[in-house]
PQR file with spaces between the fields and no chain letter, atoms N, CA, C, O and H, PARSE charges and radii, in Angstrom:
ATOM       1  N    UNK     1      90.001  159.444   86.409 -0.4000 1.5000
ATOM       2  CA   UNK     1      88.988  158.481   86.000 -0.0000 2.0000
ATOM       3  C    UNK     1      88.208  158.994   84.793  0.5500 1.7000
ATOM       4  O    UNK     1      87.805  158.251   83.898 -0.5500 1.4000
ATOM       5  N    UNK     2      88.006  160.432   84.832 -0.4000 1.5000
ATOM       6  CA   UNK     2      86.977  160.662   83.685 -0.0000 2.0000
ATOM       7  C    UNK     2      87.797  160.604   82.363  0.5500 1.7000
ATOM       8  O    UNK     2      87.385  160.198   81.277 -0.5500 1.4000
ATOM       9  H    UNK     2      88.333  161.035   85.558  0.4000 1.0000
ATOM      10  N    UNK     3      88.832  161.008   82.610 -0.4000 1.5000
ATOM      11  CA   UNK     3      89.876  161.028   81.215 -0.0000 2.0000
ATOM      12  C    UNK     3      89.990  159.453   80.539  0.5500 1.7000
ATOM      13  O    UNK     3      90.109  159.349   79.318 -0.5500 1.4000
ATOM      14  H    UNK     3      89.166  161.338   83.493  0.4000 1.0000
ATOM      15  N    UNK     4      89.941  158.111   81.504 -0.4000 1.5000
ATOM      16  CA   UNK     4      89.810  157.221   81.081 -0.0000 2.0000
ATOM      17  C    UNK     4      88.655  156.908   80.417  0.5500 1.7000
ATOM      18  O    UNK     4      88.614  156.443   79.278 -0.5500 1.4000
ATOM      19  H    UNK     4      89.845  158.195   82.496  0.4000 1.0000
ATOM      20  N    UNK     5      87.452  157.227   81.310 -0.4000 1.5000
ATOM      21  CA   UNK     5      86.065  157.134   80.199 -0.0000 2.0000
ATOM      22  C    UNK     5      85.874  157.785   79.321  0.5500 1.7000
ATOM      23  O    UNK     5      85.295  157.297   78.350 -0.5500 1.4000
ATOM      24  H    UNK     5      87.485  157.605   82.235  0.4000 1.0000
ATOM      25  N    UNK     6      86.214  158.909   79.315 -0.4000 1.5000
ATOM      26  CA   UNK     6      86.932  159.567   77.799 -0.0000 2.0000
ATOM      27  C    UNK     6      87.191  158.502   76.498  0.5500 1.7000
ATOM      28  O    UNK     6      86.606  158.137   75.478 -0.5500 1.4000
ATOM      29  H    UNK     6      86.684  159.306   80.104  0.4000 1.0000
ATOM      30  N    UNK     7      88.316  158.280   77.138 -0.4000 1.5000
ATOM      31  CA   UNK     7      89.280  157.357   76.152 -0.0000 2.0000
ATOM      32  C    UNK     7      88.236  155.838   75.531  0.5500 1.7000
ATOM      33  O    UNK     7      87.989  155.286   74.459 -0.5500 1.4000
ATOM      34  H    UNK     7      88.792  158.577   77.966  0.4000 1.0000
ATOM      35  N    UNK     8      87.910  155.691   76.922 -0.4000 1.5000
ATOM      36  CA   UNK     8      86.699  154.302   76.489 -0.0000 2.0000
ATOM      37  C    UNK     8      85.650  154.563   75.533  0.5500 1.7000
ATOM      38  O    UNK     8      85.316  153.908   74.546 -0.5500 1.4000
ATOM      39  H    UNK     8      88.111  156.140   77.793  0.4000 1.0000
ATOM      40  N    UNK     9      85.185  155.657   76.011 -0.4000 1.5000
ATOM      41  CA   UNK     9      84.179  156.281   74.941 -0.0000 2.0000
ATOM      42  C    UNK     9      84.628  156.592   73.619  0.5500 1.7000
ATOM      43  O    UNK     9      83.952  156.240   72.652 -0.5500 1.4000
ATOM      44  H    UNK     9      85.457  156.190   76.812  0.4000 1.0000
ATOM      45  N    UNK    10      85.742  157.241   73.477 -0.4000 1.5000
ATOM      46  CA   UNK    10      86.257  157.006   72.040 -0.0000 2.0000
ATOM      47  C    UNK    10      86.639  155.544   71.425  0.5500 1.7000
ATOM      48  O    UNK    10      86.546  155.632   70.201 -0.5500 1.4000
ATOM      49  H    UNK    10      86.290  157.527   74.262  0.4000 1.0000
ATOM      50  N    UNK    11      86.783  155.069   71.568 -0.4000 1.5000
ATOM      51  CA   UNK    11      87.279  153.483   71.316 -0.0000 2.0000
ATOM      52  C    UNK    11      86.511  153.350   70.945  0.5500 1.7000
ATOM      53  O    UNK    11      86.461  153.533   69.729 -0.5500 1.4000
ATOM      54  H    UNK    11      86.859  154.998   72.563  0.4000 1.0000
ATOM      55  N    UNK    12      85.167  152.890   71.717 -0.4000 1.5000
ATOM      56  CA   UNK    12      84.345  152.546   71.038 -0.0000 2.0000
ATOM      57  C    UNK    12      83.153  153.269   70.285  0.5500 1.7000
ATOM      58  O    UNK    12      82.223  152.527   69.969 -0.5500 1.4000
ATOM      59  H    UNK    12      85.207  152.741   72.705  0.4000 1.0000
ATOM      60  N    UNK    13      83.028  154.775   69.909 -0.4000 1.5000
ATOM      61  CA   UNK    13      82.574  155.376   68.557 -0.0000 2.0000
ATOM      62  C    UNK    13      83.362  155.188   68.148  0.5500 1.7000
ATOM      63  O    UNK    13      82.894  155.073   67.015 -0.5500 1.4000
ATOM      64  H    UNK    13      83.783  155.378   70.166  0.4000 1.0000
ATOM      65  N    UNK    14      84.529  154.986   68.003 -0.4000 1.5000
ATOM      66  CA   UNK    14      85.444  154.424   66.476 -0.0000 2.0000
ATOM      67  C    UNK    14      85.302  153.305   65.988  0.5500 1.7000
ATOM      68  O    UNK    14      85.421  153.281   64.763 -0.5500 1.4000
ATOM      69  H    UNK    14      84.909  155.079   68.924  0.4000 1.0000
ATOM      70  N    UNK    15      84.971  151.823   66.753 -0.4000 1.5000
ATOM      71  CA   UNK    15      84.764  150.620   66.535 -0.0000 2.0000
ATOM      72  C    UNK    15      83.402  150.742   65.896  0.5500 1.7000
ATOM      73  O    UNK    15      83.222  149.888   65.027 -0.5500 1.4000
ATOM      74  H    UNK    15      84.875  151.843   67.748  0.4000 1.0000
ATOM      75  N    UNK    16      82.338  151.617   66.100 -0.4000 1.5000
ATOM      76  CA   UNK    16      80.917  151.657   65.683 -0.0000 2.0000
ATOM      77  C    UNK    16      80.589  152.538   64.376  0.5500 1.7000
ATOM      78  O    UNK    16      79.563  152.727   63.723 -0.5500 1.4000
ATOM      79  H    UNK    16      82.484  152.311   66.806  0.4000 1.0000
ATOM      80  N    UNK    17      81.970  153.010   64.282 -0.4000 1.5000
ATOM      81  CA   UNK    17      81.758  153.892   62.868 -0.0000 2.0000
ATOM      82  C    UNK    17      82.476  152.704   62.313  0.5500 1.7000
ATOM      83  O    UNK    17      81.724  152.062   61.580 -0.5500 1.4000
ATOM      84  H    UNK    17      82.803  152.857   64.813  0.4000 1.0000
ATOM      85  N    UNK    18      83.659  152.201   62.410 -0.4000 1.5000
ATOM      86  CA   UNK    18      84.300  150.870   61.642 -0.0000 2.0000
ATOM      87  C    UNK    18      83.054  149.527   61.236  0.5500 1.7000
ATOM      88  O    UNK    18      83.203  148.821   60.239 -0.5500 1.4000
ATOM      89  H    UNK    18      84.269  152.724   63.006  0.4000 1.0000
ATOM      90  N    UNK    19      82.253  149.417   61.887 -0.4000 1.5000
ATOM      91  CA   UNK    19      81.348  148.647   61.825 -0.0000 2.0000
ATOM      92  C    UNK    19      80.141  149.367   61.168  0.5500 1.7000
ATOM      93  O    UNK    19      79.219  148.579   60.960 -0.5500 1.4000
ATOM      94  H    UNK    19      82.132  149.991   62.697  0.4000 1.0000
ATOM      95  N    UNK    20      79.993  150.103   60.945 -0.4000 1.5000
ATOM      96  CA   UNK    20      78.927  150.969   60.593 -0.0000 2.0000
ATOM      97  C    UNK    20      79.064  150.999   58.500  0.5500 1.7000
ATOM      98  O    UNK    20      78.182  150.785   57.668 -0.5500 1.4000
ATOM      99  H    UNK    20      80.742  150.744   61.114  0.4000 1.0000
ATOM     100  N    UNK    21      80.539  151.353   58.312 -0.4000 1.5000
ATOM     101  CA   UNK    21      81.041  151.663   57.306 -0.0000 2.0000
ATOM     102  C    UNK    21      81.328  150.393   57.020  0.5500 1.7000
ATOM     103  O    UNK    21      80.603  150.153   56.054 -0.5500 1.4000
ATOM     104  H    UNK    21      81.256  151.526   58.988  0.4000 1.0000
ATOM     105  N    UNK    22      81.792  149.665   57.206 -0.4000 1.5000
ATOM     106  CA   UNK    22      82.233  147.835   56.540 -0.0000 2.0000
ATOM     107  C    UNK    22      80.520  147.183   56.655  0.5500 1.7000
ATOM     108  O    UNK    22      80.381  146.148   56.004 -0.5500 1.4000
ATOM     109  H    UNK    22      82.380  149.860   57.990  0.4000 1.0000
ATOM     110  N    UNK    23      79.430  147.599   57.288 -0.4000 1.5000
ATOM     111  CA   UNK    23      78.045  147.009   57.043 -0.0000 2.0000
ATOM     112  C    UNK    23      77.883  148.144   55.704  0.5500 1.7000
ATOM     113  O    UNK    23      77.543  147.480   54.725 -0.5500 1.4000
ATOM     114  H    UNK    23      79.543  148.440   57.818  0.4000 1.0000
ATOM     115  N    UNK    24      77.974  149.195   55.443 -0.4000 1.5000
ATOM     116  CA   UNK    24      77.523  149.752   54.010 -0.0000 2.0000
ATOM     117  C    UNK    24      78.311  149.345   52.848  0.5500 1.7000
ATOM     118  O    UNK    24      77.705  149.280   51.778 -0.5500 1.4000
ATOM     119  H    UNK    24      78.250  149.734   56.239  0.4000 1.0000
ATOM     120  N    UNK    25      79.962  148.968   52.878 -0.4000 1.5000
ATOM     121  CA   UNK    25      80.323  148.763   51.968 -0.0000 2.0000
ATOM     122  C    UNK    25      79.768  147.060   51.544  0.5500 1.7000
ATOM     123  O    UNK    25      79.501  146.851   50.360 -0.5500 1.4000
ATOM     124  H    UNK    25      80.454  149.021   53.747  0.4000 1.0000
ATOM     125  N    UNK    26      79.656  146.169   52.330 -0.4000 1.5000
ATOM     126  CA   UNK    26      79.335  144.818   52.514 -0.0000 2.0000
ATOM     127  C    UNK    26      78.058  144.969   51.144  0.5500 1.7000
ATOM     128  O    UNK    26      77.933  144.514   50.007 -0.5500 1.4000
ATOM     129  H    UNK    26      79.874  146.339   53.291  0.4000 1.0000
ATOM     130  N    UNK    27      77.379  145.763   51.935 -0.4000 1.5000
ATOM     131  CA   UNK    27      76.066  146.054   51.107 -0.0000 2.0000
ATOM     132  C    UNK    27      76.287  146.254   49.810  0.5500 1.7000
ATOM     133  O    UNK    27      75.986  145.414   48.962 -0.5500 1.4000
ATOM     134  H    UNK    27      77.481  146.133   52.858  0.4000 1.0000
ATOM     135  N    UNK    28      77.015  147.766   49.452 -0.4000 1.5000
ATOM     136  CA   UNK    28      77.317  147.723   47.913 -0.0000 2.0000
ATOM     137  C    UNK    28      77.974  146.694   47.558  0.5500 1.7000
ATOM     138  O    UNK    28      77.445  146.103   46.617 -0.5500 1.4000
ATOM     139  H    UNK    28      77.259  148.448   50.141  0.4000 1.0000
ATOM     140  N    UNK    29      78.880  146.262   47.923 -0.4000 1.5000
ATOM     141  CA   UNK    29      79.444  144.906   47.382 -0.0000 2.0000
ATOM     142  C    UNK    29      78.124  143.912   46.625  0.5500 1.7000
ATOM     143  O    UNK    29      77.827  143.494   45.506 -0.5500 1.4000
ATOM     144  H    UNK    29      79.309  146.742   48.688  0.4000 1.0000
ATOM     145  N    UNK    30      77.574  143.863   48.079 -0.4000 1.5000
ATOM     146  CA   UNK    30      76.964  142.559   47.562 -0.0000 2.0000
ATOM     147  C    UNK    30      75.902  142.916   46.464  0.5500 1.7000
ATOM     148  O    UNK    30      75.690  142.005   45.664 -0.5500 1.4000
ATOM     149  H    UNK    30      77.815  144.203   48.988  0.4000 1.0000
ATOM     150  N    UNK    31      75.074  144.276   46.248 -0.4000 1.5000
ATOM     151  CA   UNK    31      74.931  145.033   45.005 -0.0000 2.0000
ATOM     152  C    UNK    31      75.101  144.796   44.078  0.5500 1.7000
ATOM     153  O    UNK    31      74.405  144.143   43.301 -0.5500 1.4000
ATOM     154  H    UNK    31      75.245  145.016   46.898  0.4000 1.0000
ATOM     155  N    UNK    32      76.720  145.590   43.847 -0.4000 1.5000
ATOM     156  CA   UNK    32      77.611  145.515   43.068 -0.0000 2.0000
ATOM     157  C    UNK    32      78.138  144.054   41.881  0.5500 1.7000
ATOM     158  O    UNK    32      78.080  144.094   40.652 -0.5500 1.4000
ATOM     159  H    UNK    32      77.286  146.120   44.478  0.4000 1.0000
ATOM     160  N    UNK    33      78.596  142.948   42.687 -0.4000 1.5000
ATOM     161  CA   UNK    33      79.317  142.250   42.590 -0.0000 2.0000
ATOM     162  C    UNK    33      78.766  141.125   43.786  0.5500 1.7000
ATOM     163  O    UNK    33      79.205  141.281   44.926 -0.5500 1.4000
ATOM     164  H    UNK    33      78.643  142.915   43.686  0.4000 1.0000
ATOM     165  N    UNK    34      77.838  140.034   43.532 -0.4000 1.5000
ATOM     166  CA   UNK    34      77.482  139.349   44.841 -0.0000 2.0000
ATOM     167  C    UNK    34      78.144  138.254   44.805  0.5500 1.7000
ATOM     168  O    UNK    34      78.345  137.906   45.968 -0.5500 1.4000
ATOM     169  H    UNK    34      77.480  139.907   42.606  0.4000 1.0000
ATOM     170  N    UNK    35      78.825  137.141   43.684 -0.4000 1.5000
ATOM     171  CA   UNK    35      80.171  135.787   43.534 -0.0000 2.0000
ATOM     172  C    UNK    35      81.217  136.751   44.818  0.5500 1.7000
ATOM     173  O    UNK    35      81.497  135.958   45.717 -0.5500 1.4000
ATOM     174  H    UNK    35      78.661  137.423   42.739  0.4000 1.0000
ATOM     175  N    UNK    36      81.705  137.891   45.051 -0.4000 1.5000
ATOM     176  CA   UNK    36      82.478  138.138   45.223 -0.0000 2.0000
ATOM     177  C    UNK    36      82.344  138.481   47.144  0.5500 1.7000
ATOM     178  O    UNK    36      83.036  138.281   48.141 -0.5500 1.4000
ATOM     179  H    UNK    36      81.477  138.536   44.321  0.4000 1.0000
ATOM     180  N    UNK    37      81.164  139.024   46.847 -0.4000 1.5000
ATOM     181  CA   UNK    37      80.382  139.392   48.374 -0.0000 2.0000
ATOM     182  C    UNK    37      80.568  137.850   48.838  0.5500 1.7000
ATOM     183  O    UNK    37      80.785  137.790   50.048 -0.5500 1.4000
ATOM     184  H    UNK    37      80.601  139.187   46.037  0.4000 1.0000
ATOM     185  N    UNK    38      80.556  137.265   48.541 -0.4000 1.5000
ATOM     186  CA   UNK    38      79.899  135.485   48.579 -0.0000 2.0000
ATOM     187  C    UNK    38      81.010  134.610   49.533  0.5500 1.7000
ATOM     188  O    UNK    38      81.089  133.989   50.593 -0.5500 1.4000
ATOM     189  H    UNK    38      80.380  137.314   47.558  0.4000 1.0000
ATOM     190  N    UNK    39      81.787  135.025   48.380 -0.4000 1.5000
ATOM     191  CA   UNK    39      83.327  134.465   48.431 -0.0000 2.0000
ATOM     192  C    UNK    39      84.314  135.507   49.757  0.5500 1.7000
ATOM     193  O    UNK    39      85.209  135.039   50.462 -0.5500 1.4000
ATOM     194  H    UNK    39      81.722  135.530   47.519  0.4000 1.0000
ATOM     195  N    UNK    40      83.973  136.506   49.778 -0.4000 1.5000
ATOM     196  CA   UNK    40      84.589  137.362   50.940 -0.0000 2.0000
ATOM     197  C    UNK    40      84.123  136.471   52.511  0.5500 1.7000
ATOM     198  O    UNK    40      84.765  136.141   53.508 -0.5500 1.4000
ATOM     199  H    UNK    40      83.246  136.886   49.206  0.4000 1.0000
ATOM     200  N    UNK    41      82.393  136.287   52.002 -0.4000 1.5000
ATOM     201  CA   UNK    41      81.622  136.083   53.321 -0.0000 2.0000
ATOM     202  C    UNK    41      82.481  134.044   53.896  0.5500 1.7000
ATOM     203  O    UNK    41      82.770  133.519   54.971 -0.5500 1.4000
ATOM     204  H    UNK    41      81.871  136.555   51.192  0.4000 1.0000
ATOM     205  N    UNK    42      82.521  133.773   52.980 -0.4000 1.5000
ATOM     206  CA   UNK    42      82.614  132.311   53.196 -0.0000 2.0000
ATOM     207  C    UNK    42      84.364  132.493   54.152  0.5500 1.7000
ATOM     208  O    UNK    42      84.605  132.077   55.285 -0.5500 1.4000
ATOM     209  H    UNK    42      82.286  134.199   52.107  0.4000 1.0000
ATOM     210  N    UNK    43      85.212  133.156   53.313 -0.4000 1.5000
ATOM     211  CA   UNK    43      86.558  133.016   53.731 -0.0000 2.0000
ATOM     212  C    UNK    43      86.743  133.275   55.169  0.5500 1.7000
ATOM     213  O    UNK    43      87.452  132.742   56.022 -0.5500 1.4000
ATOM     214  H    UNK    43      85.016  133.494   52.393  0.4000 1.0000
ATOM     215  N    UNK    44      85.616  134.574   55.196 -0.4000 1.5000
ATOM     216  CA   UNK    44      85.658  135.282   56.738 -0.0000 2.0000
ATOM     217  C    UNK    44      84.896  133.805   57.899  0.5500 1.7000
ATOM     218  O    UNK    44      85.369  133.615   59.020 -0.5500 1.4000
ATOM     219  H    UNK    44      85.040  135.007   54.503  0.4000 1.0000
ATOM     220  N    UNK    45      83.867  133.046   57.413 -0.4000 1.5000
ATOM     221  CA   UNK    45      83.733  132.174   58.184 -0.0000 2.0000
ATOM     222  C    UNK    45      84.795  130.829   57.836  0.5500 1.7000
ATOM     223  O    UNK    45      84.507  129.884   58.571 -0.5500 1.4000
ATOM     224  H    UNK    45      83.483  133.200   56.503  0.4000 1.0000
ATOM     225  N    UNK    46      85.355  130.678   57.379 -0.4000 1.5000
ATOM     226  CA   UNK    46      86.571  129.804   57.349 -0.0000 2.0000
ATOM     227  C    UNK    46      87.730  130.092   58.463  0.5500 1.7000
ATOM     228  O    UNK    46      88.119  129.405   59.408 -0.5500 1.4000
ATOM     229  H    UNK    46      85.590  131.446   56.782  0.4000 1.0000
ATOM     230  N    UNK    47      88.116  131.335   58.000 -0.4000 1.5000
ATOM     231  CA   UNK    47      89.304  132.020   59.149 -0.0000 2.0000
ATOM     232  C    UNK    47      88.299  132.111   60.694  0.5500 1.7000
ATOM     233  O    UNK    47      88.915  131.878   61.734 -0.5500 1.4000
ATOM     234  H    UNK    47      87.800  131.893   57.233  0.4000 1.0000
ATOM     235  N    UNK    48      87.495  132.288   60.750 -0.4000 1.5000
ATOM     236  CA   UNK    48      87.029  132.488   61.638 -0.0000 2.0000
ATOM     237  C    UNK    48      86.589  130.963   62.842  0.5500 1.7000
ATOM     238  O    UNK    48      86.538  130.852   64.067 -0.5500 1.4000
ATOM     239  H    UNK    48      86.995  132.478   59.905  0.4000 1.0000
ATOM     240  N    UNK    49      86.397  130.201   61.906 -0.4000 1.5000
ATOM     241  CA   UNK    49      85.956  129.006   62.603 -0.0000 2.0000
ATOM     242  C    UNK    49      87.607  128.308   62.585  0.5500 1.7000
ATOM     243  O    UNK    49      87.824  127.463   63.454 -0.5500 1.4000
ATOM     244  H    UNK    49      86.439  130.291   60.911  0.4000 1.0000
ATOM     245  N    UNK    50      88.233  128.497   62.055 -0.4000 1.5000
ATOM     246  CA   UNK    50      89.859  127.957   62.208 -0.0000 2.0000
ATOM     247  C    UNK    50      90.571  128.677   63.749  0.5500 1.7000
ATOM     248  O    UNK    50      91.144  128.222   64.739 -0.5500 1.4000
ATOM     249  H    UNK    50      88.057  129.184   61.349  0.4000 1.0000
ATOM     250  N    UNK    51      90.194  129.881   63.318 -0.4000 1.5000
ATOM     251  CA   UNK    51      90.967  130.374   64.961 -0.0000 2.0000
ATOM     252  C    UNK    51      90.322  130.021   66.281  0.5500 1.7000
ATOM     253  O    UNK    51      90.987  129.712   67.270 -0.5500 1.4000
ATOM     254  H    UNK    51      89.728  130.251   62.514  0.4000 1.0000
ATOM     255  N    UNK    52      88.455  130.101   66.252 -0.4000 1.5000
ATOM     256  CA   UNK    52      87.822  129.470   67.392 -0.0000 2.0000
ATOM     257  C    UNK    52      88.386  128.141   67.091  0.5500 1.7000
ATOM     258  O    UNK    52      87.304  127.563   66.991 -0.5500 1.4000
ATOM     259  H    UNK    52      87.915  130.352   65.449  0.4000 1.0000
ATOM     260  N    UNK    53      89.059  127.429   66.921 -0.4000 1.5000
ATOM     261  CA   UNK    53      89.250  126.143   66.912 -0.0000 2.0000
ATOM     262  C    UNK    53      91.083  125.472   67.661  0.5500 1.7000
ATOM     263  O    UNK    53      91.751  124.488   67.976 -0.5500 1.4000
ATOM     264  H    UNK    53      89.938  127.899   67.002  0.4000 1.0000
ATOM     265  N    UNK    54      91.041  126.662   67.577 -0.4000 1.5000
ATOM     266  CA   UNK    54      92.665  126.869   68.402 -0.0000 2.0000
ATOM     267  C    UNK    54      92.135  127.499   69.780  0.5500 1.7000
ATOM     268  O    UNK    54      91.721  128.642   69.587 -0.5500 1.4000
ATOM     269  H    UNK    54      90.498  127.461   67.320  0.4000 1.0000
ATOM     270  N    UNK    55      92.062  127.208   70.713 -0.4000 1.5000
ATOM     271  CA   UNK    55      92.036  127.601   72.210 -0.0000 2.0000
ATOM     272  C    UNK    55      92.791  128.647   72.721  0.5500 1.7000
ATOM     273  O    UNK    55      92.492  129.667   73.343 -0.5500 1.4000
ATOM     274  H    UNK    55      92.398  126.280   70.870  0.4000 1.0000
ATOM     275  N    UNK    56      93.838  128.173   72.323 -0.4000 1.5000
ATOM     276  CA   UNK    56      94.932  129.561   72.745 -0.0000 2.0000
ATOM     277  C    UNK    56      94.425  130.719   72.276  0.5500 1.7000
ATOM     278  O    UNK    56      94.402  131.737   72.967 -0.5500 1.4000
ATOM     279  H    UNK    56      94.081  127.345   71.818  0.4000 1.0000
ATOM     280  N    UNK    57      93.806  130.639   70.599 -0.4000 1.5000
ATOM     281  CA   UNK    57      93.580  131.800   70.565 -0.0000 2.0000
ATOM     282  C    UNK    57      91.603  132.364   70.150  0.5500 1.7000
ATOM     283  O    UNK    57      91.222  133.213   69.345 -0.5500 1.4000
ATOM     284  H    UNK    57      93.824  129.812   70.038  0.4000 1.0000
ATOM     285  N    UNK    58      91.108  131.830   70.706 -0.4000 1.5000
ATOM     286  CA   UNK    58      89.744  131.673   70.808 -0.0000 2.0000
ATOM     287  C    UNK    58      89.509  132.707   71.309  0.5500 1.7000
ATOM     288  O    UNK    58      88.529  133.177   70.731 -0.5500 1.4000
ATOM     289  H    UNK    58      91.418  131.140   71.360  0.4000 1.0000
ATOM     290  N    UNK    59      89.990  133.615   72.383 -0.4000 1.5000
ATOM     291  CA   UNK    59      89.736  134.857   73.244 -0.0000 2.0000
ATOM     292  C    UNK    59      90.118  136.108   72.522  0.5500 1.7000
ATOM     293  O    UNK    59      89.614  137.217   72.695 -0.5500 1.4000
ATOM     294  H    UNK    59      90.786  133.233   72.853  0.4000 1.0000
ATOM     295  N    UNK    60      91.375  135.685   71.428 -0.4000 1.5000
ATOM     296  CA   UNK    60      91.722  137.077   70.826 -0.0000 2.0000
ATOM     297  C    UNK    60      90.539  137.425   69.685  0.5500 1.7000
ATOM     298  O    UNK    60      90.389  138.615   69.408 -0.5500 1.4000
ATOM     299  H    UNK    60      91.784  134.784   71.288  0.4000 1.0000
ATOM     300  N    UNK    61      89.789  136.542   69.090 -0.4000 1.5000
ATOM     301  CA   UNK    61      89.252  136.740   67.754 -0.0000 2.0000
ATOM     302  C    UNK    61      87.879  136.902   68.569  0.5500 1.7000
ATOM     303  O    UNK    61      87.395  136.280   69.514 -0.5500 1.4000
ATOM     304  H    UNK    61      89.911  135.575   69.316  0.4000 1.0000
ATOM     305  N    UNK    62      87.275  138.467   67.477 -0.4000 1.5000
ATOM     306  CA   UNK    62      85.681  139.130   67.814 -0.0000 2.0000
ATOM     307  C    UNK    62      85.103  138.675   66.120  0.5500 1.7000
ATOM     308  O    UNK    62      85.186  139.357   65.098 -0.5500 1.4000
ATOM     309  H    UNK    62      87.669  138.972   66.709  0.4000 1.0000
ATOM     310  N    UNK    63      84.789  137.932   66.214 -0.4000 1.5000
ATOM     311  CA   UNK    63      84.231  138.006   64.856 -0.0000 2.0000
ATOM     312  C    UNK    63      83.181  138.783   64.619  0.5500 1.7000
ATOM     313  O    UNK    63      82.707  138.852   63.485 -0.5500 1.4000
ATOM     314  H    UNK    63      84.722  137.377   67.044  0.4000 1.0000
């Protein structure tokens, strides 16, 4: 059992450094270059509201 919470526990500090690092780059982006930050943000709610919109696959997508 503990080797599994192990494993759980890693999963997710990896998902929180992945999220951690895509919220700083987001940032310089939008800095950087914000038409582009803009245009990233819109697509991600496009794809995103297209797949909640399919049932079948409504459970696989974490936006």
């Amino acid at each position: 059992m503990l080797k599994e919470e192990l494993e759980a526990f890693k999963k997710q500090a990896r998902h929180s450094l992945e999220i951690a690092y895509n919220v700083k780059a987001a940032s310089h982006l939008r800095k950087v270059d914000e038409p582009t930050y803009n245009r990233m943000r819109q697509s991600h709610r496009d794809i995103s509201k297209a797949v909640l919109n399919q049932p079948s696959n409504a459970e696989g997508h974490q936006a």
